[in-house]
C-alpha positions as CSV (number, residue, x, y, z in Angstrom):
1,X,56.7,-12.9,-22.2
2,X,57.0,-15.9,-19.5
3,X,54.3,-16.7,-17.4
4,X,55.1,-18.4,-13.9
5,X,53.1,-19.5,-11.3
6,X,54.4,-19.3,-7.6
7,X,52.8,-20.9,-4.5
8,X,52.3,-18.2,-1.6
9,X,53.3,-20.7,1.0
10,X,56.8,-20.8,-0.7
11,X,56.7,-17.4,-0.7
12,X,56.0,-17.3,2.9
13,X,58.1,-20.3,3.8
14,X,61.2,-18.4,2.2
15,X,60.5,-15.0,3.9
16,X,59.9,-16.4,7.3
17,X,63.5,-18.3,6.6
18,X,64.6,-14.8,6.5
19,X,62.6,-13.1,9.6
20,X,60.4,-11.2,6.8
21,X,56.6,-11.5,6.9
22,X,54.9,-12.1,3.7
23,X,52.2,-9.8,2.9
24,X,50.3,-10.4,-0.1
25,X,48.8,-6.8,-0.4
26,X,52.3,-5.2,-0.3
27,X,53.9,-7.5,-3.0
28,X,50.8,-7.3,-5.6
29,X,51.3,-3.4,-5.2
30,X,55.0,-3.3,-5.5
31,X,55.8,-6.4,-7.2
32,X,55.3,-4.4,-10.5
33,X,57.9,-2.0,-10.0
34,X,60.5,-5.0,-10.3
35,X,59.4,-5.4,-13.8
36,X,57.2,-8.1,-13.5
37,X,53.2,-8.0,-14.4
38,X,50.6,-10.1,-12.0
39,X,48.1,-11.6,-14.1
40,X,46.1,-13.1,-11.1
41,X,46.8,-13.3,-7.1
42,X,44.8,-15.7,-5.0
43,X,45.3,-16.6,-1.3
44,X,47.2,-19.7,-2.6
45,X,49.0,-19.0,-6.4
46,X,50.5,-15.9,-7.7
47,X,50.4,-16.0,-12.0
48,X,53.0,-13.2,-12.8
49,X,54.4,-12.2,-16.1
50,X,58.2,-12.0,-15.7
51,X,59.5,-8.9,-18.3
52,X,62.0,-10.6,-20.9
53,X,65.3,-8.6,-20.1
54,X,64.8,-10.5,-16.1
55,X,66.0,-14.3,-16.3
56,X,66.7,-14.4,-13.3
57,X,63.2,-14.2,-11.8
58,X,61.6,-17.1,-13.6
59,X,61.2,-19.1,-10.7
60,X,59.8,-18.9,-7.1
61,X,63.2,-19.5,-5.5
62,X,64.7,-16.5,-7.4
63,X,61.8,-14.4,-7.7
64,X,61.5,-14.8,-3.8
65,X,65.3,-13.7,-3.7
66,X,64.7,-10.6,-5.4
67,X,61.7,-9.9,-3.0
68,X,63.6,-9.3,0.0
69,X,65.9,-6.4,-1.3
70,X,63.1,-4.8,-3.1
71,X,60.0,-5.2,-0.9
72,X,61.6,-5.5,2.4
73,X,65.0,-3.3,2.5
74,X,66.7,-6.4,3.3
75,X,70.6,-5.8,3.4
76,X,71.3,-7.6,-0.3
77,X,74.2,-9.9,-0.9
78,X,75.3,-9.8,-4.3
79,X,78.1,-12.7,-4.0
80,X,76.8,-16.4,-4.3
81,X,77.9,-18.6,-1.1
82,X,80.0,-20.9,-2.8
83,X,81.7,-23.7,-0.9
84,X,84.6,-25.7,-2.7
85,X,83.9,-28.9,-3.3
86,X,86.0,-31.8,-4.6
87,X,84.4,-32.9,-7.5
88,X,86.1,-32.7,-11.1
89,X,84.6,-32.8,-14.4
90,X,87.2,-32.9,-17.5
91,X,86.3,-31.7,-21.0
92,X,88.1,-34.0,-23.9
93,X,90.3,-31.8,-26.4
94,X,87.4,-32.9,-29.3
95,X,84.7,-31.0,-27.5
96,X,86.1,-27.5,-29.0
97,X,84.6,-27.5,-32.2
98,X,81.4,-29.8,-31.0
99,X,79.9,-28.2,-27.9
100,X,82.8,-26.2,-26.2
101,X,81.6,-24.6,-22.9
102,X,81.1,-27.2,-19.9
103,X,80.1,-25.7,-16.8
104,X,79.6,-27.7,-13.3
105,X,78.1,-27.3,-10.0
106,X,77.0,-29.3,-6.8
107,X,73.6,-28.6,-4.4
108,X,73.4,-30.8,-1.0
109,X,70.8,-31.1,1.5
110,X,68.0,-29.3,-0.7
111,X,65.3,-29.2,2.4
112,X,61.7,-30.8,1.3
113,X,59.1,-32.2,3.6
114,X,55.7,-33.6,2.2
115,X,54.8,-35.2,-1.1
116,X,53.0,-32.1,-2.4
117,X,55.7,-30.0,-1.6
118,X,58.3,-32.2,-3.6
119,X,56.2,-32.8,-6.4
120,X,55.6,-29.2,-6.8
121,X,59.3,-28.5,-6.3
122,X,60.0,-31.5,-9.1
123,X,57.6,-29.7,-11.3
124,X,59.1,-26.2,-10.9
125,X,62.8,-27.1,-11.4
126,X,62.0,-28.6,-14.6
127,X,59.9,-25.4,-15.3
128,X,63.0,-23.2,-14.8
129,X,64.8,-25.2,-17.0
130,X,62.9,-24.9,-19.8
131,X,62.1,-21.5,-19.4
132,X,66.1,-20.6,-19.2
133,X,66.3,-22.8,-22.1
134,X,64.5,-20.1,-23.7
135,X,65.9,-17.0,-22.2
136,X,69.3,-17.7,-22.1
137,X,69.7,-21.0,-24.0
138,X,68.3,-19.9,-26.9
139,X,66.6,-23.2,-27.8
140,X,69.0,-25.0,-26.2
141,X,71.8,-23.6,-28.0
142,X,73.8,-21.3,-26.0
143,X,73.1,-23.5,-23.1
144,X,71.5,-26.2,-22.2
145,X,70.7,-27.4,-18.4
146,X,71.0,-30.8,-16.9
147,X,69.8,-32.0,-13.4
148,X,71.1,-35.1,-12.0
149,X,70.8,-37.4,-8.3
150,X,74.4,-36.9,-7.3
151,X,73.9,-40.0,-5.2
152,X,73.1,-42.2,-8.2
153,X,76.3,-41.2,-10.5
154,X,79.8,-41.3,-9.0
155,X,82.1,-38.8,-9.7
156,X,85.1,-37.8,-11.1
157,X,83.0,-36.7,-14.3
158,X,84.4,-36.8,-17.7
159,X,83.3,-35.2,-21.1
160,X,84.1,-36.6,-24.3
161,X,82.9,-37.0,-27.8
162,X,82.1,-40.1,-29.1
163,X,80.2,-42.2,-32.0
164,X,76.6,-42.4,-33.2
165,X,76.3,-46.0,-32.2
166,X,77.1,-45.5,-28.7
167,X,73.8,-46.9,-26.7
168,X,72.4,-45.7,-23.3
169,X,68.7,-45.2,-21.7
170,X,67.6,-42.0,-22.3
171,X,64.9,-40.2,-19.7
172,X,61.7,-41.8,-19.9
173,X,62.5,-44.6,-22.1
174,X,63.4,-48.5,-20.5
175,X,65.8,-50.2,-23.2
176,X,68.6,-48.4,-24.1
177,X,68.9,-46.5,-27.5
178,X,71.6,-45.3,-29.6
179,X,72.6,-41.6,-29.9
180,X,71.6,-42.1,-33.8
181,X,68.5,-43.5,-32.5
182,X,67.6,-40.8,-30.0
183,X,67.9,-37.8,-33.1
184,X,65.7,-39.7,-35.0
185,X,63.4,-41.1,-32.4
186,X,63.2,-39.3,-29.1
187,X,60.8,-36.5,-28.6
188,X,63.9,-34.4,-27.1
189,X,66.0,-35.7,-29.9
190,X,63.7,-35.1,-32.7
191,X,63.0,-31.4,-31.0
192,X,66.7,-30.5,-30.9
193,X,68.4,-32.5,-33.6
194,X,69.5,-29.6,-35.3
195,X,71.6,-28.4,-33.4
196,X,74.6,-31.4,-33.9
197,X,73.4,-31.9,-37.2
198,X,76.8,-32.4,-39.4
199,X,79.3,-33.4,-36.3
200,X,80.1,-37.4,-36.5
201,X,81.0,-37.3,-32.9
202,X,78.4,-36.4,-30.3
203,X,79.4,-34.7,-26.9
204,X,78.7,-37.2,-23.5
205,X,79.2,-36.6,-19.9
206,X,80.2,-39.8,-18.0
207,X,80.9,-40.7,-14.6
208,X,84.1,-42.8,-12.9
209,X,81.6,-46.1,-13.8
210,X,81.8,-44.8,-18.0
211,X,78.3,-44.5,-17.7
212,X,76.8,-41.9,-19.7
213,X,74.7,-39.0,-17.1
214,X,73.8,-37.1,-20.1
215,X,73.8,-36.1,-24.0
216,X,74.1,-32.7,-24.3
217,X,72.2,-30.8,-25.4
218,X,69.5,-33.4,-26.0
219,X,68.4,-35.4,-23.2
220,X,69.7,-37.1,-19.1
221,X,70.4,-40.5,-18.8
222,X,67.1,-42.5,-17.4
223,X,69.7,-43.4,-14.1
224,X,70.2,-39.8,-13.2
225,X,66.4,-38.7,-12.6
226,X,65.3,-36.1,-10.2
227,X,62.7,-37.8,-7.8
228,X,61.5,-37.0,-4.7
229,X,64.3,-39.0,-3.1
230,X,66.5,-36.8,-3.9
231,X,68.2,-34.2,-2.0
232,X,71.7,-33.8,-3.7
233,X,72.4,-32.1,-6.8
234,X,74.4,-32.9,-10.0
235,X,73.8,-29.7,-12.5
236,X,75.6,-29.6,-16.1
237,X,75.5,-26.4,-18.0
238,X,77.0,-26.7,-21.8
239,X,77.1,-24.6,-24.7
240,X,79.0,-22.0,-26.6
241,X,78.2,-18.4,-24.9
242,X,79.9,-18.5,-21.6
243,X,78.0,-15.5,-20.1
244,X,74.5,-17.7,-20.7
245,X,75.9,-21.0,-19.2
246,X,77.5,-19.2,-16.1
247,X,73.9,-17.4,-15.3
248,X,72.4,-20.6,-16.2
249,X,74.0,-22.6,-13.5
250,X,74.1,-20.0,-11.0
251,X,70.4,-19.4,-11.2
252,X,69.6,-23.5,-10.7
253,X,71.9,-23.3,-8.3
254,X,70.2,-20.1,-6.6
255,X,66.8,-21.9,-7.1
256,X,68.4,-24.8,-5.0
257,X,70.0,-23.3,-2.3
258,X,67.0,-20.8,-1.8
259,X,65.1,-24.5,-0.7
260,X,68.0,-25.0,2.4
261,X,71.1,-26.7,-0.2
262,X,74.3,-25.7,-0.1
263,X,76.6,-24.9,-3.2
264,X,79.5,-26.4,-3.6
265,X,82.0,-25.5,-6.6
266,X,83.2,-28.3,-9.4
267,X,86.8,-28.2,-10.9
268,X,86.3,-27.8,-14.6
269,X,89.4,-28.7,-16.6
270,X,88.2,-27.5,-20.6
271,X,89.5,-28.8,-23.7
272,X,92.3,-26.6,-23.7
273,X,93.6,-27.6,-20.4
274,X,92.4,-24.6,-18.0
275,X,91.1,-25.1,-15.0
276,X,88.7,-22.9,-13.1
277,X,85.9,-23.6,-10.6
278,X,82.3,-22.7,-11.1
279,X,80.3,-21.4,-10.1
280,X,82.2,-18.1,-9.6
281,X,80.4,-16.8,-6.2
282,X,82.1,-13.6,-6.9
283,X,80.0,-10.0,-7.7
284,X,81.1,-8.5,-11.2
285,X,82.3,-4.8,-10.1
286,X,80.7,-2.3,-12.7
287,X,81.5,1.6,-13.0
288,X,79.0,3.6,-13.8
289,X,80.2,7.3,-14.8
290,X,78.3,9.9,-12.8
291,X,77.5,12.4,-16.2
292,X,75.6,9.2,-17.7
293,X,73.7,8.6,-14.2
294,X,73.1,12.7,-13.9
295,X,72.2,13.4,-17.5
296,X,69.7,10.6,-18.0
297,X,67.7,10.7,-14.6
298,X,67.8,14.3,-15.0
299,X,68.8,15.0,-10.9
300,X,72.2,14.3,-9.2
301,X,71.4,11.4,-6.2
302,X,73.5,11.6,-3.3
303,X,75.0,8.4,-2.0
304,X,73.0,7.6,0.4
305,X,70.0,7.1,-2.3
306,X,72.1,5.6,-4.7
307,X,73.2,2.9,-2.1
308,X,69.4,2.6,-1.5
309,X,68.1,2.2,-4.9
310,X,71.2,-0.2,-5.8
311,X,70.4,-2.4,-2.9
312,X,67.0,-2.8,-3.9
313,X,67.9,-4.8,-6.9
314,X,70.3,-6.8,-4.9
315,X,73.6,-5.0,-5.8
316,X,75.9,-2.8,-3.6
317,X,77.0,0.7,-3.6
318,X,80.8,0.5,-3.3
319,X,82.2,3.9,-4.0
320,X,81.9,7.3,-5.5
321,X,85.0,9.9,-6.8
322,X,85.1,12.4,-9.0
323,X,83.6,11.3,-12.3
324,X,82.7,7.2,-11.8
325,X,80.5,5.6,-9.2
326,X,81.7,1.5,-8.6
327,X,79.2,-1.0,-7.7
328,X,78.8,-4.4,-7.1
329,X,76.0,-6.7,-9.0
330,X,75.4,-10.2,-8.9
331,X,77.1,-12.3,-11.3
332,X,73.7,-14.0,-12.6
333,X,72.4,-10.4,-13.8
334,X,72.8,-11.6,-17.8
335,X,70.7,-8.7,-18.9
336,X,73.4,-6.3,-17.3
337,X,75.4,-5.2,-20.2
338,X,76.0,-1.9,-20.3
339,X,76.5,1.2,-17.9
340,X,73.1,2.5,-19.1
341,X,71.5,-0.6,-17.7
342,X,73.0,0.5,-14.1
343,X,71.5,3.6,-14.9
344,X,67.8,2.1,-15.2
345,X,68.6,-0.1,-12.0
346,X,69.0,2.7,-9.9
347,X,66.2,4.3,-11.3
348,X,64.0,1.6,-10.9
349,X,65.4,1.0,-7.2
350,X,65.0,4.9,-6.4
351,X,61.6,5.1,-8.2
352,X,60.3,7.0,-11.2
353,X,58.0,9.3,-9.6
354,X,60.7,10.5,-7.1
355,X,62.9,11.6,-10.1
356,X,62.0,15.3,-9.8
357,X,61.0,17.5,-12.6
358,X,62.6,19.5,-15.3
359,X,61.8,21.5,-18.6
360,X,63.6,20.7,-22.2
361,X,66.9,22.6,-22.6
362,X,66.6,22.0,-26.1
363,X,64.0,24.0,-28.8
364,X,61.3,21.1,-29.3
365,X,59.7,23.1,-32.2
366,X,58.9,20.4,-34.8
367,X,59.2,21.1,-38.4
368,X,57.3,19.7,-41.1
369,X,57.8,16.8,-42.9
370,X,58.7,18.1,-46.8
371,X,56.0,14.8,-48.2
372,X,53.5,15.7,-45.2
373,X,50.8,17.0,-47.5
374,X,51.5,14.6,-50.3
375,X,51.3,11.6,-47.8
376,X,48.0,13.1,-46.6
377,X,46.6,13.6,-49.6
378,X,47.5,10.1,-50.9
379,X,45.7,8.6,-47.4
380,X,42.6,10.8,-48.3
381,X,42.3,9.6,-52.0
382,X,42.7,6.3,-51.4
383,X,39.9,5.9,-48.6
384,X,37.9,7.8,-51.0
385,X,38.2,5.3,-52.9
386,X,37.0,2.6,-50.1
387,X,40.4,1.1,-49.4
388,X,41.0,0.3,-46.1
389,X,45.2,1.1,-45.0
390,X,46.9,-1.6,-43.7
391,X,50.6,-2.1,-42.5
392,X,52.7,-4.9,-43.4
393,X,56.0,-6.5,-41.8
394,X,59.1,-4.4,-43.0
395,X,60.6,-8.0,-43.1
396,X,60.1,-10.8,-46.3
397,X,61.9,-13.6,-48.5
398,X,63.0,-13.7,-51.8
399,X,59.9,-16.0,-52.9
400,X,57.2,-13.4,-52.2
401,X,59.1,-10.4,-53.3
402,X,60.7,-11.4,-56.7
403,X,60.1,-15.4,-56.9
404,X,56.6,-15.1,-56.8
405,X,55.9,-11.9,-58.3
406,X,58.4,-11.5,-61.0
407,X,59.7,-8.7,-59.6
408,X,63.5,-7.4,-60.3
409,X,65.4,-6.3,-57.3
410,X,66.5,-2.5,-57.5
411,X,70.1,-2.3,-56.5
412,X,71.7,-4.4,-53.7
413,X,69.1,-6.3,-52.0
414,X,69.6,-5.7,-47.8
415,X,69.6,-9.0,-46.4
416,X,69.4,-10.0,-42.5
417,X,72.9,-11.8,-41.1
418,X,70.6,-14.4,-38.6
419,X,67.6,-14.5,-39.8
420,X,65.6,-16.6,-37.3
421,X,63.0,-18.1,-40.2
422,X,63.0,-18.4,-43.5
423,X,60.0,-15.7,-43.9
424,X,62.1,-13.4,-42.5
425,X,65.6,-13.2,-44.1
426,X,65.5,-9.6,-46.0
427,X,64.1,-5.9,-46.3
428,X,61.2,-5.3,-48.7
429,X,61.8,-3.7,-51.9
430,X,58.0,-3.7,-52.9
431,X,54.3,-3.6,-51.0
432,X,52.3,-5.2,-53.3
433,X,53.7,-8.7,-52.2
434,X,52.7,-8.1,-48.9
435,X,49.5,-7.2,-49.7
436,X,48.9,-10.4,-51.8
437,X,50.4,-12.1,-48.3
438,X,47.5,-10.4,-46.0
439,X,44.4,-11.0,-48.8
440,X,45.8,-14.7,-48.9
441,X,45.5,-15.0,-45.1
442,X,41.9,-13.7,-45.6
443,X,40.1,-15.6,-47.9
444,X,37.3,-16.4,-45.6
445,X,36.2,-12.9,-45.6
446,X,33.6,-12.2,-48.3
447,X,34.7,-10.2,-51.5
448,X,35.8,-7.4,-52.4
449,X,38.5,-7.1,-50.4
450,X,40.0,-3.3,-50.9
451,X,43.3,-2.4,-48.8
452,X,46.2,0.0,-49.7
453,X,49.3,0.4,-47.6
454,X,51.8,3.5,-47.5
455,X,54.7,2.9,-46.3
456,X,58.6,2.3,-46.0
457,X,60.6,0.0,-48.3
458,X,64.4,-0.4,-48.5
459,X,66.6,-0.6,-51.8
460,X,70.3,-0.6,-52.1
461,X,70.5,-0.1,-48.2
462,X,68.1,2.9,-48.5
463,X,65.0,3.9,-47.3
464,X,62.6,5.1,-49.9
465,X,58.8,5.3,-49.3
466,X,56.1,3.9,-52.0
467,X,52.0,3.4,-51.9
468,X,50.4,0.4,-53.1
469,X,47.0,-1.1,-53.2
470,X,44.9,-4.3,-54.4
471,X,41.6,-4.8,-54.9
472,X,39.7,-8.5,-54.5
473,X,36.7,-8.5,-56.6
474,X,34.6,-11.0,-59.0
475,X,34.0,-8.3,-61.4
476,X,35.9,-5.1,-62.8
477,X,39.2,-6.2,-64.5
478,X,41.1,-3.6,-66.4
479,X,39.4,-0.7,-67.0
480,X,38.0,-0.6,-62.8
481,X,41.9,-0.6,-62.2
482,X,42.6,2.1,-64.2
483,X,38.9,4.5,-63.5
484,X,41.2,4.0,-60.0
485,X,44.4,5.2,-60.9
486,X,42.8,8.2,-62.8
487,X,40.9,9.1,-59.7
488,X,44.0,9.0,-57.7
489,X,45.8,11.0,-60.1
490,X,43.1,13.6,-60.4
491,X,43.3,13.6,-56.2
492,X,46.5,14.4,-56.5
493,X,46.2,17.0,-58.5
494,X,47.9,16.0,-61.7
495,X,45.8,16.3,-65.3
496,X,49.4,16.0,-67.5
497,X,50.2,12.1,-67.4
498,X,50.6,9.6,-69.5
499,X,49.5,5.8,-69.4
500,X,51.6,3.6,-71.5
501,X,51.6,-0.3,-72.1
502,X,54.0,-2.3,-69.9
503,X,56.3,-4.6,-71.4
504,X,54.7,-8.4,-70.8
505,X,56.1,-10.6,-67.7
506,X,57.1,-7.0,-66.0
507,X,56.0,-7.4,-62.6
508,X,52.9,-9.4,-61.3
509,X,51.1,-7.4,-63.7
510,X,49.1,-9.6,-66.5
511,X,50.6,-9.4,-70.0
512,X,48.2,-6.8,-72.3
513,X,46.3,-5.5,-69.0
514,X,48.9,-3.7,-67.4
515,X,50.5,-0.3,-68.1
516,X,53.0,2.3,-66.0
517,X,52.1,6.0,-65.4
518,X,54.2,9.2,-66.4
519,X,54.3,12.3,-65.2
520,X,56.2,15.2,-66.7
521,X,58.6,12.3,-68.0
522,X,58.7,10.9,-64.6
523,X,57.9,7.1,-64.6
524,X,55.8,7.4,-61.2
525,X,54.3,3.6,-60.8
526,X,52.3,0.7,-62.6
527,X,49.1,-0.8,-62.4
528,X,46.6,-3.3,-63.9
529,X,45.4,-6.8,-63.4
530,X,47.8,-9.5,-61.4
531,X,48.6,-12.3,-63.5
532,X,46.3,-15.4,-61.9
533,X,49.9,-17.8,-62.3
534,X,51.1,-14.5,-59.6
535,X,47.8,-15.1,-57.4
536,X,48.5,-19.0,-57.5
537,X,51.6,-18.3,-55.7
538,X,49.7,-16.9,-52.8
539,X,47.1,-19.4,-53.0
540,X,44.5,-16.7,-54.2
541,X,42.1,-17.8,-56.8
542,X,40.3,-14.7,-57.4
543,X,40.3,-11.9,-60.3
544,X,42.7,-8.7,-58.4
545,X,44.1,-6.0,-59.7
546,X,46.3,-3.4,-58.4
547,X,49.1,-0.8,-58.4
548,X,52.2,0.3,-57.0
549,X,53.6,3.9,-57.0
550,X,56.5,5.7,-55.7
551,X,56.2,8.7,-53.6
552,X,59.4,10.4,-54.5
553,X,58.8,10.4,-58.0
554,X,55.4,11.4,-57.3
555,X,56.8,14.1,-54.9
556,X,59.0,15.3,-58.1
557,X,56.8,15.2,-61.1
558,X,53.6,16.6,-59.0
559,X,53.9,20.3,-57.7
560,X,52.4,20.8,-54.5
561,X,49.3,22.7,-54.4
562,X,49.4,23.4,-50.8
């Protein structure tokens, strides 16, 4: 989760703005209510963890926001003051299909008196870019943020697409550079190279002098730096979710005009001719149906705490009829998305321990699971055997779960659409290779190493549950493995089963010291020694031996004692 750092003396500069007194007590008891976490509060810095599904309180300026309708009661305004400006930015027909959403907005007379203030304002806007980069940007890819001196560019703006060898001076470089030579060479451009990598035409935002303000979604022109000079506002927001780039530039803008600047709207013209201003001051009007509000909180509120509990996280109560209640939430509320979401607002607003109380309306008898015993049974042999259970990621890759370990996958393999790395792009069909995975991250522990794992794995889009362990030693080989898998059998309760010889290259199992256990005709798992060419894949070095079984078939061919 993001970590931010606020100065009390903004804090109290912003309340006072407001005719609210800052008291620290008060906001270290409550602030946690917001969904926020305070690692640390000092007379002079608040550290505070800002919950994931809350953007728009990564920085002072719109954590401070926030703090008046929660903390103090203050009346909440969920529309943005938006002035219309006269400013135009036009988005050339090419930029569709390379970077299609262009958003614009203008901040004057951003109030800032010191050097230490400015300098910590400098560093906190760029903060909040980053940090939005992440939460809403995606890396940069949904949307990515630029901040310019409005009084060093001249507008009209333009957005166009155009060559690799196009040169200007990047931020924090002297001579200029060509847009080629910024993805290869930049810092910013080696970090986000990726995402125009196969376009031949780059987008580029330029003023009425054709000189270029920024590359997005790489890096400003040197010409358009934030310093402590300035006091009017240039922001760029560009992308291809239109939700993330509106609540990314209303939020910079917030941040701004919570430091004394006003807002004033750009006239965005996109590639397919439409033209719209931004930001859109407007409050989005959500209905909530009163059942879903009822049945989840478990009480009916009236409307006077609804319009209570509403305000307190800056919306408005609106209206109330027979089966919907309409309110009004700020536009820059991304993690709004559903009516259930309104639902936790109020509740949040209202406060959990003011919810009532209420008994189940439902029988809550639980009934056994039909594999309880045999899954307890199985836990209880195998730590009397000295292996230690562990628990693996659901999530692998191809290498480690056939690749590597000559595995064969059992039906349609279930495969994630967006995998976010390449560790991570399917569902586990096996648990030994995850178990080679964890004894390969510990090889500085001494030997043996003993773990098992029970647990869930998928195949042909269904969940099926196996056991597996592995065993690190210097000694034991072939027949240790299998004085183990006769224990577990016996723990089990099974005397009538068969061991018979596995076919070689069958697994990660070594050819001649491997075999596969019947029951009642019932093939119920494998076991033996792992091939050393297997272990190499995992960059073990050491004799291990294993086995894998499945509880179903072990469920089938074993009667129950209990």
């Amino acid at each position: 989760m993001p970590t931010i750092s606020v100065e009390q003396n903004l804090l109290k500069q912003i309340m006072e703005k407001h005719g609210l007194v800052h008291d620290i007590e008060v906001l270290s008891n409550r602030l946690p209510l917001l969904g926020t976490d305070i690692d640390s509060c000092t007379e002079s810095l608040l550290d505070i963890e800002i919950f994931p599904n809350r953007p728009d309180l990564l920085s002072g300026e719109t954590l401070a926001r926030a703090i008046r309708n929660f903390i103090h009661d203050q009346e909440a305004n969920p529309k943005m003051e938006v002035t219309k400006g006269d400013i135009s930015l036009t988005v050339s027909p090419e930029l569709k299909h390379i970077r299609p959403i262009i958003l614009g907005a203008v901040v004057r007379g951003v109030s800032l008196a010191g050097e230490d203030e400015i300098d910590s304002f400098i560093k906190s806007l760029m903060d909040h870019q980053e940090k939005l980069h992440f939460a809403l940007g995606r890396g940069r890819k949904r949307a990515s943020i630029g901040v310019h001196d409005l009084n060093n560019i001249k507008p009209p703006f333009h957005v166009k697409a155009v060559p690799g060898d196009t040169e200007f001076i990047p931020l924090a470089m002297s001579e200029p550079m060509t847009i080629n030579q910024i993805l290869e060479k930049h810092p910013k451009g080696i970090d986000y190279a990726h995402l125009l990598e196969g376009f031949e035409l780059f987008p580029v935002i330029v003023d009425s002098n054709d000189a270029i303000l920024s590359f997005p979604p790489i890096i400003n022109g040197s010409h358009t730096t934030v310093t402590s000079q300035t006091r009017d506002f240039f922001i760029d927001v560009t992308g291809w979710d239109l939700r993330s780039c509106e609540s990314s530039l209303m939020l910079i803008a917030s941040q701004l005009s919570e430091r004394g600047g006003t807002i004033e709207s750009v006239e965005v013209t996109d590639h397919d001719g439409n033209v719209a201003n931004y930001p859109n001051g407007n409050a989005v009007l959500h209905k909530l149906p009163s059942d879903l509000l009822d049945g989840l909180l478990g009480r009916k509120l009236t409307d006077d705490e609804i319009s209570v509990a509403i305000n307190r996280m800056g919306g408005k109560f609106k209206s109330r009829d027979v089966s919907e209640i309409t309110l009004e939430m700020p536009r820059w509320r991304f993690d709004i998305l559903h009516p259930v979401d309104l639902v936790e607002e109020i509740a949040i607003g209202h406060g959990y321990e003011d919810l009532g109380s209420d008994v189940p309306k439902a029988p809550m008898t639980a009934i056994a699971r039909s594999d309880g015993n045999l899954r307890r049974r199985i836990r209880d042999s195998m730590q009397g055997l000295g292996l230690m259970q562990i628990q693996s990621l659901t999530l692998s890759n191809d290498d480690d779960q056939f690749n590597f370990v000559r595995f064969i996958p059992v039906g349609e393999v279930t495969r994630i659409t967006n995998p976010i790395t390449i560790d991570h792009t399917l569902l586990r069909q096996y648990l030994t290779p995850g178990l080679l995975r964890l004894l390969s991250t510990n090889q500085h522990h001494n030997l043996p190493q003993s773990v098992y794992e029970l647990g869930s794995v998928v195949r042909d889009h269904k969940n099926s549950d196996r056991v597996a362990f592995l065993v690190a030693e210097r000694s034991g080989g072939f027949a240790a493995v299998r004085g183990r898998v006769q224990a577990f059998m016996r723990d089990l309760g099974s005397s009538d089963y068969v061991i018979e010889k596995l076919p070689d290259g069958e697994g990660p199992w070594l050819s001649g010291r491997s075999a596969k256990v019947i029951v009642s005709g019932v093939h119920v798992g494998c076991f033996g020694e792992i091939d050393p060419s297997v272990a190499e894949n995992f960059d073990l070095k050491v004799p291990i031996s294993g086995a894998e079984f499945s509880l179903s078939n072990l469920e089938i061919a074993i009667a129950d004692p209990v």
